[in-house]
N, C-alpha and C positions, 0 to 999 in steps of 0.2 A: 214882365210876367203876365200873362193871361189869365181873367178872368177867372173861367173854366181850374187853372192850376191854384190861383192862390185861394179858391173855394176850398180847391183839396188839401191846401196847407192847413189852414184855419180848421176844417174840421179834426185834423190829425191832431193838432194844437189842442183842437178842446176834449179829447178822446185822450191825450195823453195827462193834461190836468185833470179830468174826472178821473184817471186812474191812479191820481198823487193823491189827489182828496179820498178819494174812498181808504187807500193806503192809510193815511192820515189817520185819517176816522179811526180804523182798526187799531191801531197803534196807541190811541188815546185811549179809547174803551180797555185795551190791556192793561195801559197803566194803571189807569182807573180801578181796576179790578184788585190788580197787586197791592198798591195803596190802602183799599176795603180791608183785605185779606190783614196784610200787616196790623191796621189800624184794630181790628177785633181781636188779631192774637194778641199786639203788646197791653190794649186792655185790661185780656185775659191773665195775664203775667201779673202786670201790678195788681189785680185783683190779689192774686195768690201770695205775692210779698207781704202783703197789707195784712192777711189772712194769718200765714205764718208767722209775720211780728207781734199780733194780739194772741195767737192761742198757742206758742211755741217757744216763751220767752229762752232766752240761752241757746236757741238754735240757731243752727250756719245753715244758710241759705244760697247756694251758688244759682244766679240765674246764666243763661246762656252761653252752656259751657261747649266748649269743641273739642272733642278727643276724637283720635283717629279710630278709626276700624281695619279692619283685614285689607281692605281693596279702596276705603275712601276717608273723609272726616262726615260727622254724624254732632249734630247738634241736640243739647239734651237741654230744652225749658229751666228746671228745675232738679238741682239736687240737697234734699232736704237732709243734715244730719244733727240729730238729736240724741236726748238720753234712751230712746226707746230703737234707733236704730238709723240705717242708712233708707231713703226713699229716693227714688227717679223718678220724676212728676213731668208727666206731659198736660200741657193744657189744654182746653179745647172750647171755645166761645158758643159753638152753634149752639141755638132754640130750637123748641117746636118737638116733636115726635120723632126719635133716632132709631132705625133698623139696624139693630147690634150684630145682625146673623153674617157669618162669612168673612172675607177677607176685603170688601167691599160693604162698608155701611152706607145708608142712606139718609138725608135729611129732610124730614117733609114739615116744610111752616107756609103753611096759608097755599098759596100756588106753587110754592119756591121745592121744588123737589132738587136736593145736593149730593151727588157720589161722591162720598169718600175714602183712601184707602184705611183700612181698621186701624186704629191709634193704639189700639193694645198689640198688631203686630211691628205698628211701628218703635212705640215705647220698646220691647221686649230687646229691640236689637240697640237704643239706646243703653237697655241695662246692661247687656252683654258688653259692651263698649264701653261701661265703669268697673263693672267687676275687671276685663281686662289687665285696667291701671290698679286695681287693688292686687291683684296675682303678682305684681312685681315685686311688690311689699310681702316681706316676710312677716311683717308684725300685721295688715289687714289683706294674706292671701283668702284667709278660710273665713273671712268677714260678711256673711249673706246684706247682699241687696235686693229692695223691695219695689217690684214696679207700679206705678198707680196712675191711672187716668183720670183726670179731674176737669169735671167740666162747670163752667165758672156760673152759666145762665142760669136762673133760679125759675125758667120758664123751658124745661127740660124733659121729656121722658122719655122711656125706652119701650121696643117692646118687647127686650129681655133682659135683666138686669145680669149682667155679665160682674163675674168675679175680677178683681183690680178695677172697675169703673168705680169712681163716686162722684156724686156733687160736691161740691167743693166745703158747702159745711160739713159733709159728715166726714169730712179729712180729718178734724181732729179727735172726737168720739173713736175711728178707726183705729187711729197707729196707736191711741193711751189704749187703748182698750189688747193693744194684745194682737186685732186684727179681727178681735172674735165681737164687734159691732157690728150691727146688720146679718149678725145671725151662722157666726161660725167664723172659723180662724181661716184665713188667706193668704197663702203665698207664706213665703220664710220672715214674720216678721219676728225681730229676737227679743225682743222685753215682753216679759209674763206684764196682765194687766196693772196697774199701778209699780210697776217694778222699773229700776235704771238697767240697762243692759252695755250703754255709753256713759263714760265718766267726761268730764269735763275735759281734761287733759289728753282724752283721745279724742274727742270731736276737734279738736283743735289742732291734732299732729294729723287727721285724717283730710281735714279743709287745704291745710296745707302742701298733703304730698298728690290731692287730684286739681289742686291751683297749680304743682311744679309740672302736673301733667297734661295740662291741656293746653293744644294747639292757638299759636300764635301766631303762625303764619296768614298773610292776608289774602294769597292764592290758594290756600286751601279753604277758608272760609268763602270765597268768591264760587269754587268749584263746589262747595257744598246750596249756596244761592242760586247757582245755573242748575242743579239738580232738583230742588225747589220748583224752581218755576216750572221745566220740564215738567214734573207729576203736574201740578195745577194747570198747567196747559193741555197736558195728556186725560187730566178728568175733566 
């Protein structure tokens, strides 16, 4: 081999590793990011367990449930049932100043500006996707469920405070109170303030028949992880 040629191999050589490295790179910064992403929501979760087991004693708490929807599976955070009623709890960890407007919010902390799709449009197809498995049931068809965004940081504001948003303390002031804390009733919740609306015995046939109902399949939870990342990739 000449000279002249094996110059031109060696550079091809290092032009084809600078474009594995750089690969590389990207690949690792993704993960990297996923991992972030995870590591704030499961956080955000156990924050809400914890939350729920001090101010909610005798309440069923399902975290990360999978029911199906019309066209795919849909993962719901939180489904909280108690004597005051059925909740669908999304969480949500961001800080900092949130743009509540539209269909896209925004998050601005320090430099960090974040597009997010709206959690109360995401939540709302969550609910729709419990109420579903309760329509099958004759005994909780006409049972109302309650959707709620909770966002866990105590370093949070808005600059609209949107109906079904709370911080995560005022979750329980909220659903005892009726709905009517923070200044007016919201959304179907069904216990009058200080009143039972769920007996003991139906929280417990109720935990049961959306535990018989949700998705155990491991290819539909993996098709609902690729759709995940997809949005997070796509914002």
């Amino acid at each position: 081999m000449t000279p002249g040629a094996l110059l031109i191999l060696l550079i091809f050589l290092s032009v084809d590793a600078l474009a594995l490295l750089v690969l590389l790179i990207f690949h690792i910064k993704k993960e990297v990011r996923h991992q972030r992403i995870r590591h704030y929501g499961d956080h955000a979760e156990e924050l809400v367990k914890e939350y729920v087991e001090r101010e909610f004693p005798g309440a069923v708490l399902i975290n990360n449930l999978f029911l199906k929807t019309e066209h795919a599976t849909t993962q719901l955070d939180h489904v909280l049932i108690c004597k005051w009623g059925v909740f669908v709890l999304e969480t949500k960890s961001h800080n900092g100043r949130i743009n509540t407007q539209g269909r896209e919010w925004v998050q601005i902390h320090g430099e960090k500006v974040v597009h997010f799709h709206s959690p109360l449009i995401q939540n709302e197809a969550h609910r729709k996707a419990l109420v579903r498995v309760l329509q099958k049931s004759r005994r909780f068809r006409n049972l109302p469920v309650t959707g709620l965004v909770i966002f866990t940081s105590r370093r949070v504001t808005f600059s609209k405070k949107q109906e079904g948003v709370l911080r995560l303390s005022e979750l329980a002031p909220y659903v005892k109170s009726g709905g009517e804390y923070l200044g007016g009733r919201r959304g179907p919740i069904t216990a009058k303030p200080g009143g039972t609306y769920l007996s003991r015995e139906k929280i417990e046939a109720l935990e049961k028949w959306i535990r018989r109902s949700r998705v155990r399949s491991r290819s539909r939870k993996r098709d609902h992880d690729k759709k995940v990342r997809r949005f997070h990739r796509d914002v």
